[in-house]
ZAMARGU-4260 file (C-alpha; in steps of 0.2 Angstrom, whole numbers, plus 5000, padded with zeros to 4 digits):
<rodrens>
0) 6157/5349/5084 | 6147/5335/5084 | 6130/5345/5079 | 6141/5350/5064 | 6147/5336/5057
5) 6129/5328/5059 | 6123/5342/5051 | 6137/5338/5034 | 6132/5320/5037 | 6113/5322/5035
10) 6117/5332/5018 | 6127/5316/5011 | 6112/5305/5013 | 6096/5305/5006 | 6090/5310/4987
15) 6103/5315/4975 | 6096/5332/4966 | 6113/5339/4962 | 6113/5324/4946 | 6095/5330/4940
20) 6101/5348/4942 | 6115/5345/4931 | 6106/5338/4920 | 6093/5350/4918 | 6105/5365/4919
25) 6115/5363/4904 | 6109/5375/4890 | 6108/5360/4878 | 6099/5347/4887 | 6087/5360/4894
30) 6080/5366/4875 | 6079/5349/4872 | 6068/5343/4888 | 6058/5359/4884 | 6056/5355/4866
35) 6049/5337/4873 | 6037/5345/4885 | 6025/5345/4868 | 6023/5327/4874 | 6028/5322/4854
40) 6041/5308/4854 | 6057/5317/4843 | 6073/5310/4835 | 6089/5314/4840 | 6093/5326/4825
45) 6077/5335/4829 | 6081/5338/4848 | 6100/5344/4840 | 6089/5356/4829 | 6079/5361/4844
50) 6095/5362/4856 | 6105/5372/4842 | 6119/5358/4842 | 6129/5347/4831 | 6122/5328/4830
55) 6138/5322/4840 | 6134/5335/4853 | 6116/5330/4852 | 6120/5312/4854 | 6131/5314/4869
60) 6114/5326/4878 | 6101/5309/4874 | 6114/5298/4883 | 6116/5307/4898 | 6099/5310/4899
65) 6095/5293/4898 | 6107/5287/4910 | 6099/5299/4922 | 6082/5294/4919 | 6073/5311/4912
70) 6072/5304/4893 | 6066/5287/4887 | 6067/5280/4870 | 6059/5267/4860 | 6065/5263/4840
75) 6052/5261/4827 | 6061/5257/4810 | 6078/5263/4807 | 6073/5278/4818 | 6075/5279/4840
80) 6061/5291/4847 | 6065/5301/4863 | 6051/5307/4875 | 6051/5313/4894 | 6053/5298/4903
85) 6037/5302/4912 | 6024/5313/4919 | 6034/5317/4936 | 6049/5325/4924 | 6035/5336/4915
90) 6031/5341/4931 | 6046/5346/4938 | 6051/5355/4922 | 6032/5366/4922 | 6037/5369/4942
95) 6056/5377/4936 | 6048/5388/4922 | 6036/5395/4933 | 6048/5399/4946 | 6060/5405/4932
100) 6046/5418/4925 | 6041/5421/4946 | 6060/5429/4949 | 6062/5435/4931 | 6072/5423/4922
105) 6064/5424/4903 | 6072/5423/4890 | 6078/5438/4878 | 6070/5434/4864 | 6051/5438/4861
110) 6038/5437/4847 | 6023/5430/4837 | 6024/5415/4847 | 6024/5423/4865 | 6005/5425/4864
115) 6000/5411/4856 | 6011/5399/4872 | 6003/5408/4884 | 5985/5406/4878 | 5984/5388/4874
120) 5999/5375/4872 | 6003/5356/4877 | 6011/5354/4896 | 6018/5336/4893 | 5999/5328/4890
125) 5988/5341/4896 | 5982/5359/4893 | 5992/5373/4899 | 5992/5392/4897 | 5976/5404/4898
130) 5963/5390/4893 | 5971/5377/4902 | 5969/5389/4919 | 5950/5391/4915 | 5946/5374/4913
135) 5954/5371/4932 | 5945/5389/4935 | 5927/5385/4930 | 5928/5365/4938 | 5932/5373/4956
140) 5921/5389/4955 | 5904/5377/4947 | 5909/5365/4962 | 5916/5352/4950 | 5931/5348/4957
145) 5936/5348/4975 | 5950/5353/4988 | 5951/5341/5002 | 5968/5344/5012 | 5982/5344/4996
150) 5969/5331/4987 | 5960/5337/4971 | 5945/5326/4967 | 5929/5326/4953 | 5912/5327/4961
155) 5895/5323/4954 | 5894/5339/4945 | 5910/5337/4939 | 5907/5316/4932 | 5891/5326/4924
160) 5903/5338/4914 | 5915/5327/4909 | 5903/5311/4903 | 5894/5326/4891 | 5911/5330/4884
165) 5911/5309/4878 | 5925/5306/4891 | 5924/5289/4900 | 5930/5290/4918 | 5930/5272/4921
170) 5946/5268/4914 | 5955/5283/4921 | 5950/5280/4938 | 5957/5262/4939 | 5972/5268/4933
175) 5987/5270/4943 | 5990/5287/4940 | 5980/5302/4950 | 5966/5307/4943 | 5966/5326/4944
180) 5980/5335/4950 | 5987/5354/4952 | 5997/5357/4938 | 6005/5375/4941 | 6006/5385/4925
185) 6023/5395/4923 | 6012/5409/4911 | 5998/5410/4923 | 6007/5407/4938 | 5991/5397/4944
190) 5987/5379/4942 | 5977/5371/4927 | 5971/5352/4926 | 5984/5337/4925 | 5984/5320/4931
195) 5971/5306/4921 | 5960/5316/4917 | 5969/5332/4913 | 5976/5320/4898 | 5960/5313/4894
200) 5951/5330/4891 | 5967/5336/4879 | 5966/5319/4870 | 5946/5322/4868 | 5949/5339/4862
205) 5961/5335/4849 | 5947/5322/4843 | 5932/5333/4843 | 5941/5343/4831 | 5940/5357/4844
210) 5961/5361/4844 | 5974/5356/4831 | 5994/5356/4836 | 6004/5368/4828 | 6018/5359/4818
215) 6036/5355/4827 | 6030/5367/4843 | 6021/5366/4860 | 6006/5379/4855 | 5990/5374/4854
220) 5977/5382/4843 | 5956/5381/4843 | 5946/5379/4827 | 5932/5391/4826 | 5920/5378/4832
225) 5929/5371/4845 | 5931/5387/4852 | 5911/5390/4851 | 5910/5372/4861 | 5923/5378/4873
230) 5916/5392/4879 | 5900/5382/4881 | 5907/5369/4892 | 5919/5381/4901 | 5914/5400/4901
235) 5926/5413/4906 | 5921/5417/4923 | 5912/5435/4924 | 5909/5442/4943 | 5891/5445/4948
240) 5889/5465/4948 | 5875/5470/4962
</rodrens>
């Protein structure tokens, strides 16, 4: 009897995940966390567009999800801008789609868009889907990152690749924030780049003209020389035949 109730008593103390599973379980609330996984900063009646709610329905989501520390919002003018509240949120909604899509849980509708997500889109601040994975691919397999335990660091190699892209490491690693960090992609179901420096190389992208945002949507899309400058910096990887 005493095992037992020690056993109910240790489930009473400690983190509370039931109030971040509720708030990530309702319909609403999840289409609008998903919708800010772009890592754009949207109003309120663009998450009610995104969530398929009225305003007042809307507005009733952003405060609870405030309150529970998933959304923050800054005001700029007459308008108030809601983003994750940080990068451990994006992380936590990545890890629940991938383990969605692992046992099956997609959703019913499909189309155009589909492809596009699962080649190249925006997870939070870094790249995600096929071309995402081959950037983490190509670093581990030419030796520039490595695995130490559960820690993921850049070697020489790897400083050497990311200084000829124009990236300056300085900055990122005196930041608080890890530098490179497993990222698990819910298409792929294997891990791309995230951390400081998964964010810097989507950032330098985006300013080398080598990607462009699709407009009110998470997919990312490559301009023809971009791509050419991709697959010289990070070539599929193609197994020696004897």
């Amino acid at each position: 009897m005493q095992q037992c109730f020690a056993y109910y008593r240790s489930m009473k103390e400690g983190p509370n995940i039931t109030t971040i599973a509720a708030l990530i379980g309702d319909p609403g609330r999840a289409n609008m966390l998903t919708a800010l996984m772009s890592g754009k900063a949207l109003t309120a009646s663009e998450l009610a567009q995104e969530a398929g709610v009225t305003a007042q329905t809307a507005s009733a989501h952003l405060a609870k999800l405030l309150h529970g520390g998933m959304v923050a919002v800054r005001k700029q003018g007459r308008h108030k801008y809601f983003s994750l509240a940080n990068s451990h949120v994006a992380d936590l909604l990545e890890q629940m789609m991938g383990l969605a899509a692992h046992n099956g849980h997609m959703r019913t509708h499909t189309g155009p868009k589909d492809p596009a997500m699962r080649f190249a889109r925006a997870c939070y601040n870094h790249l995600a889907g096929e071309m995402g994975v081959r950037v983490y691919d190509h670093m581990l397999q030419n030796t520039c990152l490595k695995i130490t335990g559960t820690d993921l660091a850049l070697t020489p190699q790897g400083r050497a690749l990311m200084q000829g892209i124009g990236i300056d490491l300085h900055p990122l690693e005196t930041a608080r924030r890890p530098l490179c960090k497993p990222c698990l992609d819910w298409s792929a179901r294997r891990n791309h780049l995230g951390g400081a420096l998964g964010t810097a190389l989507l950032t330098q992208f985006e300013k080398l003209n080598w990607i462009t945002r699709q407009k009110d949507s998470r997919i990312i899309r490559f301009t023809r020389r971009g791509k050419t400058e991709f697959d010289a910096n990070f070539p599929p990887y193609r197994p020696h035949v004897a």
